[in-house]
Structures are given as structure tokens and as C-alpha cells.
C-alpha positions as CSV (number, residue, x, y, z in Angstrom):
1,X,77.1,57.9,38.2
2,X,78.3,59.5,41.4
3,X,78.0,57.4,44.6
4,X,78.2,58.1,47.9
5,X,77.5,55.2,50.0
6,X,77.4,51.3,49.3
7,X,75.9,48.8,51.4
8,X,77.0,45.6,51.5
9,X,73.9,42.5,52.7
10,X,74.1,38.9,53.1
11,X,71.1,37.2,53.9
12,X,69.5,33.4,53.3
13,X,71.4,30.2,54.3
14,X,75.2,30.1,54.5
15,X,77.4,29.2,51.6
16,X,81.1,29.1,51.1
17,X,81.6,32.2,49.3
18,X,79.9,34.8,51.8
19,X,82.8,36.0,53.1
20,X,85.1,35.9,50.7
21,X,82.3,37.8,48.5
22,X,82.4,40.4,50.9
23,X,86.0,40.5,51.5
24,X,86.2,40.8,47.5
25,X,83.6,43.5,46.8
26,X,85.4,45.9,49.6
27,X,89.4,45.2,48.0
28,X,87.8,46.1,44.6
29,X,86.1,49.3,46.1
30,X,89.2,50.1,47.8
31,X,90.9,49.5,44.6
32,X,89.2,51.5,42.2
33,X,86.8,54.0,44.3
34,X,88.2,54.4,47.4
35,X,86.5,58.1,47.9
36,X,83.2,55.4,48.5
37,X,82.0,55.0,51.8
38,X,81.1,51.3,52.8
39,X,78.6,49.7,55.2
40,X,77.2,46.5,55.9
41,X,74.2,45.7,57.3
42,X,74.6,43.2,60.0
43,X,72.2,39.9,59.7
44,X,71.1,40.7,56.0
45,X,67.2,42.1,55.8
46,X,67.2,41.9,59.4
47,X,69.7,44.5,60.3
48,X,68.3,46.8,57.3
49,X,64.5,46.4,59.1
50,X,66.6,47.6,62.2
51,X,68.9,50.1,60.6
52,X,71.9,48.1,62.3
53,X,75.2,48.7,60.1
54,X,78.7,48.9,60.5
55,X,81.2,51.3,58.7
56,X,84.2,49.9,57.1
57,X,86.6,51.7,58.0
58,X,90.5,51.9,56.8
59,X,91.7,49.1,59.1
60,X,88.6,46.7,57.8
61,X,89.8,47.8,54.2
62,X,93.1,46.8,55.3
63,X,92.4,43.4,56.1
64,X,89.1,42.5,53.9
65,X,91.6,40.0,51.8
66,X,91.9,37.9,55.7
67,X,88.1,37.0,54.7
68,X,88.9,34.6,52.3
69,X,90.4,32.7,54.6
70,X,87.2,31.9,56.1
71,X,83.5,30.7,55.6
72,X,80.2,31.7,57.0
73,X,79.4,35.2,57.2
74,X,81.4,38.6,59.0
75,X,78.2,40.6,58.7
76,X,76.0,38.1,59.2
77,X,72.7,35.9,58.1
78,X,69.3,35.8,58.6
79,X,65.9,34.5,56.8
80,X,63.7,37.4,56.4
81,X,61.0,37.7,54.2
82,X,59.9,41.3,53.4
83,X,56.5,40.3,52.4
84,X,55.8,38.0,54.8
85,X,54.4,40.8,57.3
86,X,52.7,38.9,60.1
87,X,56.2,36.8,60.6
88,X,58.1,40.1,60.6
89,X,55.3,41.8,63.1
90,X,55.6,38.2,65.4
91,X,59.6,39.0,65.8
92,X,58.8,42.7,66.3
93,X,60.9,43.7,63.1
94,X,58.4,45.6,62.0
95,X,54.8,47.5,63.6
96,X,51.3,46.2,63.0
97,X,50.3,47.6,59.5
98,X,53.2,48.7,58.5
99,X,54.7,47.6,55.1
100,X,58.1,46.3,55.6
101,X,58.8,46.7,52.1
102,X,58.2,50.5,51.8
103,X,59.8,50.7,55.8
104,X,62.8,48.6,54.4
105,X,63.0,51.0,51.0
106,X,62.5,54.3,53.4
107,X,65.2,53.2,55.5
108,X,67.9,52.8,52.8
109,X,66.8,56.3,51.8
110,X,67.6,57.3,55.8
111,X,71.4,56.0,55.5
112,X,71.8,57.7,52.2
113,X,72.6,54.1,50.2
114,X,73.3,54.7,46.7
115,X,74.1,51.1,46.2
116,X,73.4,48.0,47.7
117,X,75.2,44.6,47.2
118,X,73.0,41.2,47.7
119,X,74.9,38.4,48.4
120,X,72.1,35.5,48.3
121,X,69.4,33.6,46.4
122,X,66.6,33.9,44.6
123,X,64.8,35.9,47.2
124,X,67.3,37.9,48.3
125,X,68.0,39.6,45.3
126,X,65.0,40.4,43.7
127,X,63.4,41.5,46.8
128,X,66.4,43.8,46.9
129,X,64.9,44.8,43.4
130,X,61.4,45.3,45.0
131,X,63.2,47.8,46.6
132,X,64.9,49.5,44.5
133,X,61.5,49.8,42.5
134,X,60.0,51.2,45.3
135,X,62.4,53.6,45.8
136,X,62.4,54.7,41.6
137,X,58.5,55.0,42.6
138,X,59.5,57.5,45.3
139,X,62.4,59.0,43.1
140,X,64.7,57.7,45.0
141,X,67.8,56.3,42.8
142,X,69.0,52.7,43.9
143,X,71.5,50.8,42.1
144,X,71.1,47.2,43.3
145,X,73.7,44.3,42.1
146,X,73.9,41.0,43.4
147,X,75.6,38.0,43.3
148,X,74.2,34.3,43.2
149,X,75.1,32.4,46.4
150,X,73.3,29.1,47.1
151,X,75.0,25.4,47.6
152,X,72.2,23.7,45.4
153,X,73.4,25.8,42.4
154,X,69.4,26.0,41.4
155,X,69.3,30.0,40.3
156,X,68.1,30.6,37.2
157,X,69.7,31.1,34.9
158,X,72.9,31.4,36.4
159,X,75.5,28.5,35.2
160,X,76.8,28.5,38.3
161,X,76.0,29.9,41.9
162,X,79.2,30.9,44.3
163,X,79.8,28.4,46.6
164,X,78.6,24.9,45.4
165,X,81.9,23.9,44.1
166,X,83.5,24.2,47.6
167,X,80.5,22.5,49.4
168,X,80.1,19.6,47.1
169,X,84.5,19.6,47.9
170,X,83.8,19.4,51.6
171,X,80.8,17.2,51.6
172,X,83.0,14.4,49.6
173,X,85.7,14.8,52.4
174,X,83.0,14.5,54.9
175,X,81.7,11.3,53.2
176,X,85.1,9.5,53.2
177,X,85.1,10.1,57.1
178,X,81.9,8.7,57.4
179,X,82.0,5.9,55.3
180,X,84.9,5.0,56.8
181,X,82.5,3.4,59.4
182,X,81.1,1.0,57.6
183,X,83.3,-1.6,59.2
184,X,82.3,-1.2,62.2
185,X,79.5,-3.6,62.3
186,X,78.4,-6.3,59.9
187,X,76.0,-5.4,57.2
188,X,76.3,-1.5,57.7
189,X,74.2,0.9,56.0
190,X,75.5,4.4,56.1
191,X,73.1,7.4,54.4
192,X,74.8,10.4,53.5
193,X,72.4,13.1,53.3
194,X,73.6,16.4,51.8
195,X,71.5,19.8,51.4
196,X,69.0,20.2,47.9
197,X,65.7,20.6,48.6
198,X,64.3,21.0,45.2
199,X,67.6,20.2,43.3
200,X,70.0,17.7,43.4
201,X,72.8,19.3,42.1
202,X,75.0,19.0,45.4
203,X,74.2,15.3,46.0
204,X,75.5,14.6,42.4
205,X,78.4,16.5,42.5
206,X,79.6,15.5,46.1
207,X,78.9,11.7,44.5
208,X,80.8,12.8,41.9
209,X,83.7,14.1,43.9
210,X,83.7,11.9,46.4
211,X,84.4,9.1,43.6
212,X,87.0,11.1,42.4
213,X,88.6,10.9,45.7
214,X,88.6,6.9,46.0
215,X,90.8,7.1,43.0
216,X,93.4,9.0,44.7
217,X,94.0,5.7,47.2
218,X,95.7,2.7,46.9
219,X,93.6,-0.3,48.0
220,X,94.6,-3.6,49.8
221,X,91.8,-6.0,49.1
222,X,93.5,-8.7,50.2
223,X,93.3,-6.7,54.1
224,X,89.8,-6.1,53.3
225,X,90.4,-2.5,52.2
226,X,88.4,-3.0,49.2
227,X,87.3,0.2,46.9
228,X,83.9,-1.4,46.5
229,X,83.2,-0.8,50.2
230,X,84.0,2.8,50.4
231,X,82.3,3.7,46.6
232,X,79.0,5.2,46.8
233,X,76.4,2.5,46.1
234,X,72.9,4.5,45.6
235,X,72.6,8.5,44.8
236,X,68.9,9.6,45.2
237,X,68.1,13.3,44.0
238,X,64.7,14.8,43.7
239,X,64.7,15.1,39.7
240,X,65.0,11.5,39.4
241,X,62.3,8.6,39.7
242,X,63.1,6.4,42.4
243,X,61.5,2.7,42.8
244,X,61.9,1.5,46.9
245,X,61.1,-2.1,45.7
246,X,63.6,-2.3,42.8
247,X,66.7,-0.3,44.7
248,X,66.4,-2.9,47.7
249,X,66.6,-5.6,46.0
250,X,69.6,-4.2,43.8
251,X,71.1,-2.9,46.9
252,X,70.9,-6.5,49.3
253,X,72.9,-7.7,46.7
254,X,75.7,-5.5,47.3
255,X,75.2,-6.1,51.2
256,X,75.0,-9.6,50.8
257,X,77.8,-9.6,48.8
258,X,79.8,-7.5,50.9
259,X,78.0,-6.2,53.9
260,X,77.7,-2.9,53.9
261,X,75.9,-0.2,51.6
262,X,76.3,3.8,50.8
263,X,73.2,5.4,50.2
264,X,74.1,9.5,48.9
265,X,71.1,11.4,49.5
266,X,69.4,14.4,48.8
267,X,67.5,16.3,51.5
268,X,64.4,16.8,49.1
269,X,63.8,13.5,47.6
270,X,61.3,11.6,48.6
271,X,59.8,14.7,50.5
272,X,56.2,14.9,49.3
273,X,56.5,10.7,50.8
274,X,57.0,12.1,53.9
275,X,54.5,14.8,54.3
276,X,52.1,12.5,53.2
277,X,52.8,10.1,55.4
278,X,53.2,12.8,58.6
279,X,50.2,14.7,57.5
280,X,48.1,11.1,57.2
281,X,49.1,10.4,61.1
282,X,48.2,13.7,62.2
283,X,51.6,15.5,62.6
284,X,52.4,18.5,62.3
285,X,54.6,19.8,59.4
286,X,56.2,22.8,60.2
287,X,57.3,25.7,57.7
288,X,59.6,28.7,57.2
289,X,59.0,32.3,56.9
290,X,59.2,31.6,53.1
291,X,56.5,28.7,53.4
292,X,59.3,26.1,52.9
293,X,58.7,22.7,54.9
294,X,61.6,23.0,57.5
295,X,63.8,19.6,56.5
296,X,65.3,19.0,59.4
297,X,62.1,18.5,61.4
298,X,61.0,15.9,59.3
299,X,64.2,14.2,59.0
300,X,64.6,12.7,55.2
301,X,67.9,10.7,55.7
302,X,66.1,8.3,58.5
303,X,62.7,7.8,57.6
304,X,64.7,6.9,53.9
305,X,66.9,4.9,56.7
306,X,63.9,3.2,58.1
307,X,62.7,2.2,54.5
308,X,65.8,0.5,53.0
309,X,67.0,-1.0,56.1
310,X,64.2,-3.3,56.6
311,X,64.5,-4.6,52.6
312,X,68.4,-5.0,52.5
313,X,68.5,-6.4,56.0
314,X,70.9,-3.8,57.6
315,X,71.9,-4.6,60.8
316,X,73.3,-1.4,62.1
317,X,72.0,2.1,60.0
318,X,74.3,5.7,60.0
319,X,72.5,8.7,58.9
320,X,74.8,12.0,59.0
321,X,73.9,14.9,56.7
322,X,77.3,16.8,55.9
323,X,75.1,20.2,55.1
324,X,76.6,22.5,58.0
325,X,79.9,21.3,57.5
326,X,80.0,21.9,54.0
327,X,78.5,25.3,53.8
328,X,80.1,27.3,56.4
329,X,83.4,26.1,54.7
330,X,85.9,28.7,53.4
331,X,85.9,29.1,49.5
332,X,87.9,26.8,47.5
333,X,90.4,28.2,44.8
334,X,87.6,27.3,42.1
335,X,85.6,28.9,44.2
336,X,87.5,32.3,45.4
337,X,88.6,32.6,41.3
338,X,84.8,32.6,40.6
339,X,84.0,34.9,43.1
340,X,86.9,37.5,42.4
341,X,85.4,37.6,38.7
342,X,81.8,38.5,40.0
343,X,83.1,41.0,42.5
344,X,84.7,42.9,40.1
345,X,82.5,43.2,37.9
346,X,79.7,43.7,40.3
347,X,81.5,46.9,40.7
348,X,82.1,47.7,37.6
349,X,78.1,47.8,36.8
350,X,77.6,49.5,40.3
351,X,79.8,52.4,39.0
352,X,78.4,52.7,35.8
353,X,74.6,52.4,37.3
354,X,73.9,48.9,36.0
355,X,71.9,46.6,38.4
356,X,71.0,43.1,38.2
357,X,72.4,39.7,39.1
358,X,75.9,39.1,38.5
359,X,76.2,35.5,36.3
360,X,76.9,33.0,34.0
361,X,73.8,33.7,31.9
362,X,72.6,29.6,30.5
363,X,70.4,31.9,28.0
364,X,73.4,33.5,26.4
365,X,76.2,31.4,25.7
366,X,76.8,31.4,29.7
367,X,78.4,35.0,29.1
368,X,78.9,36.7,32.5
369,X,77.0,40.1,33.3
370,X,74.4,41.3,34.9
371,X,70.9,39.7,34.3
372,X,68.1,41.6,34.7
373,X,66.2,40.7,37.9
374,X,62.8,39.6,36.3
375,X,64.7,36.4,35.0
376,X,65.9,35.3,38.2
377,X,64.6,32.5,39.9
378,X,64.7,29.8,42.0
379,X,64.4,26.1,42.5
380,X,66.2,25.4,39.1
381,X,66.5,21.6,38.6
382,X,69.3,19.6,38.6
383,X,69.2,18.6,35.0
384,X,69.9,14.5,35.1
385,X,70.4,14.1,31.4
386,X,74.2,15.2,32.0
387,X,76.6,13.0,30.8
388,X,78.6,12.8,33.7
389,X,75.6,12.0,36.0
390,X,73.9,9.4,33.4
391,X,77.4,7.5,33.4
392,X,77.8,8.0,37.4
393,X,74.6,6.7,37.7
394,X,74.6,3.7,34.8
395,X,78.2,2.8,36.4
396,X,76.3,2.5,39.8
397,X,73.6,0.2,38.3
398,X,71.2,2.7,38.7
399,X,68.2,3.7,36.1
400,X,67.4,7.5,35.2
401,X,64.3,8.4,34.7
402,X,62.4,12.2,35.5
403,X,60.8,12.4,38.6
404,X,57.8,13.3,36.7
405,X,57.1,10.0,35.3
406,X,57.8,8.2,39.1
407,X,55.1,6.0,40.6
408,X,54.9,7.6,44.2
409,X,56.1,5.5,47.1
């Protein structure tokens, strides 16, 4: 296949892979087809609606390796939904009646982009195959390949999504900060609420690493520098049921016992609670271009806060969500080896006219290649029959049972 001109897009929330990704995709380029020419729409969707792109030119190939060395995003993000049309008309991305899926496709034609690289979830990348279709339609030629990049690991059925690794590394090194606090007032509850809003993937594994951590450290319990106080006492993740009633009472032991409790939280659990309870008063609940509730209106680690600290007779509550920290982080070496191995051979399938998501495919033996785009989707749940989380969670005193079979609260 002969190309011309690849664009490079990143587009839905940060992760700690963006950059490297990028970084990645233009060394291999550089390495095997250097005759390629290379842009990258700035702000994902957004900058293609706008036709705003930048040229890499030799000096960026030069230094693309620097981007490892950093998180969030050169070319920047941005939430755009292509067929949400009266959200794109209200930020004047787009004209009354026009289609922003066709404008979007016609205007890929217009820069002459042979192949475009999608560095996101779910709906990033197979909208970016709604274009490409389009295009076919139109006979226009489109090779579209892109990589999984979401913190909640929740694409299916990609093993596992670039970036989660390093977040759930930087949200346990955010925890042992926090938790550090719970000294400074008698019977402290901290909540540690990390991102997930239909999986709890990254609460699990930042539990899991943050544990992992403790047993780095020499303890003095006899100075009151006790593992038991910094361990994670509670995690709460969407998938799993959760009784109010019977975690209070489990957890004012530990506070009685020794006065202070760490709650790990996920972002999504206990949301349908809330918006209950909001809607029932008369609030508001306000949503995202992509009809999502947006989480940090309604505030999940305090009204879970306000719930517990009542029962266990907290006398001081912490609530800090480690989300921002973790995924605007620069890629770990887990992370950056992972992400090598999809850039490359995201090329390789650009080259030879191959598109699809770039994965671990859970449907076949977790080989890596490129699955077609009809299989991808989102929201994939945390599965909570792991080993490793049903010890984690039995070791914690803690019950697993499928959200499914919950009694609401």
C-alpha cells in the first residue's frame, strides 16, 4: 500500500501512555518509512472538525523519543462526540445541519490522510472507523489503526489498555501520601477515591499496589508506626455488592481498635445511590457530550464520606481522589515496553493496509493484533472472581458478591 500522509489523533481523557504512544508511532515511522509525511491533529476530533494540524517535521522526529519522558498529551485532548450534533453546533465546531461525521470524513479527504492513528477508547476508535466507512462509501481509501488508551482498562476485549499499569503505580504512591495523615487527628477516616466509572479495575489494582508498597517498609509498632494503620481497610468497586450496614460495623471495629480507617474507592460505585438520591431532592444531574453523568459534580468520595462517617464514628473525614495525578503521569517501564509493542506494530498493519485496534485479544489466547472494530467496546467490567482480588478482598475481611445480586442502598 502506498501512503502519503499519516495523522496522528488523541482524543478522550488523559492516560499515561499518550505521549509516549505518540512519541513511539513517529520513531517507528521515522524508522522504517521515513519518505511518510506526519501530522497531528491538535486537541483530537476537535482539531480534525477545525482542520488544525501540525507537521512533524525533522527536528520533532529528532526528538519524538523526549516524549516518553512525559505524560499527558503534545498534541492535545479533547471530548468530542461526532454524533452528538447539537453539542458540536453549541461550541460552533460544526454549522446547523451539517453532519459532522461526513464534515469530519470530507475533511480528512481535504489534507490528503491516507492513515490515521487513534490513540483513545472505545469511542475514539470506532468513530474513527465510522469514518473510514464513510470515506470507503465515498471511495475514499482510509486505513485507520488505533491503540487502546483508558486508565480503567474496561476495552473489550483488549487484555490490557496502555496506561493503567502506570496509573494504578502513581495512584498507590499517592495513597501512601495521603494516608500518611491518618495521624493527624483521633479516629481518622481517609477515602481514597480513584477514577472507574463503570469498572473497577484501577481501584483494585492501586489497592493491590499500594499493599505491595507497605511491604517494602520496616515498621516500629512499638512508636506507633503500625502496618495496620497505613493498610487499606475497605476497597469498594462498582462490580461488587456492597452492604452500608454490614461494612460499618466491620469497619468501627477497626477504628475502635485503632482509630483510623482507609476506605479505597471507586468513582462509580455507589453512583445510581446518588442520582437517586440527587434526582429525589430536585437536583440537577449534569452530563457529558457522551451522556455520561459528570462524577465530579456529584462528588462520590464524600457523600460515601458522609455515609460511613456517621456509623464508624469518625471524627475528622479526608476525601482526595488521586485521578489527575495518576493519569497525566509519564509511562512506567511496564508501561512504555507495552506501548513500544503496539506502536510498532500499529505500523506494521498501517503499511500493509490493515486497520483495527491494536491489542491483547481476551478472545484469542490474548494474542496481539489488530481486532476488527465491530468488537470493540466499552465499559468492560472489572472481573472480581480474580484470584488476586478475592484474596485481597477475603484478607481485608471483606465479602464478594456481583453487584447484580446487591440490595440497593
Amino acid at each position: 500500500m502506498s501512503i502519503r500522509r499519516v495523522a496522528l489523533l488523541t482524543a478522550g481523557g488523559f492516560a499515561p501512555c499518550l505521549s509516549a504512544a505518540v512519541g513511539d508511532l513517529i520513531e517507528r515511522y521515522t524508522q522504517v518509512a521515513p519518505e511518510v509525511e506526519i501530522i497531528a491533529y491538535q486537541y483530537g476530533y476537535h482539531g480534525l472538525l477545525t482542520g488544525s494540524y501540525v507537521v512533524v517535521d525533522e527536528e520533532g522526529r529528532r526528538n519524538a523519543g523526549t516524549l516518553r519522558e512525559f505524560g499527558g498529551s503534545p498534541i492535545g485532548n479533547s471530548r468530542v462526540k461526532l454524533t452528538n450534533a447539537k453539542n458540536l453546533v453549541e461550541r460552533g465546531l460544526v454549522a446547523e445541519g451539517v453532519d459532522p461525521l461526513a464534515f469530519a470524513a470530507e475533511q480528512l479527504r481535504k489534507d490528503g490522510v491516507d492513515v490515521l492513528h487513534t490513540i483513545g477508547g472505545d469511542d475514539t476508535n470506532t468513530t474513527a472507523a465510522d469514518l473510514a466507512a464513510y470515506l470507503h462509501d465515498n471511495d475514499y481509501e482510509l486505513t485507520v489503526v488505533g491503540l487502546p488508551k483508558t486508565i480503567d482498562n474496561d476495552v473489550v476485549p483488549v487484555r490490557q489498555s496502555l496506561g493503567a499499569w502506570t496509573a494504578a503505580e502513581q495512584g498507590a504512591e499517592f495513597a501512601f501520601n495521603i494516608v500518611g495523615e491518618h495521624r493527624s487527628n483521633p479516629r481518622m477516616l481517609i477515602v481514597h477515591e480513584c477514577m472507574g466509572r463503570n469498572c473497577g479495575y484501577l481501584t483494585a489494582e492501586t489497592a493491590r499496589r499500594y499493599r505491595a508498597l507497605l511491604e517494602t517498609k520496616q515498621w516500629a509498632p512499638s512508636l506507633g508506626l503500625s502496618k495496620e494503620r497505613w493498610d487499606v481497610h475497605a476497597v469498594f468497586v462498582p462490580e461488587a455488592r456492597l452492604d452500608i450496614a454490614a461494612e460499618a460495623q466491620r469497619l468501627k471495629k477497626i477504628m475502635d481498635e485503632q482509630g483510623n480507617v482507609n476506605i479505597f474507592l471507586s468513582e462509580g460505585a455507589g453512583v445510581p445511590e446518588i442520582i437517586a438520591e440527587m434526582e429525589a431532592a430536585g437536583q440537577e444531574v449534569q452530563r457529558d457530550p457522551f451522556g455520561h453523568v459528570k462524577l465530579d459534580t456529584i462528588n462520590p468520595g464524600q457523600w460515601f464520606a458522609r455515609q460511613f462517617a456517621e456509623l464508624i464514628g469518625a471524627e475528622k473525614v479526608m476525601v482526595q481522589k488521586s485521578g489527575y495525578y495518576s493519569r497525566a503521569a509519564a509511562a512506567n517501564a511496564e508501561d512504555l515496553a507495552l506501548i513500544k509493542q503496539m506502536c510498532d506494530l500499529a505500523v506494521d498493519c498501517a503499511l500493509r493496509g490493515v486497520s483495527g485496534v491494536i491489542g491483547q485479544d481476551e478472545e484469542n489466547n490474548d494474542e496481539l493484533g489488530a481486532i476488527a472494530f465491530p468488537r470493540i467496546a466499552g465499559a468492560k467490567p472489572f472481573d472480581i472472581t480474580q484470584p488476586w482480588f478475592t484474596e485481597l478482598m477475603t484478607d481485608l475481611g471483606q465479602s464478594v458478591e456481583p453487584a447484580e445480586a446487591a440490595t440497593q442502598h
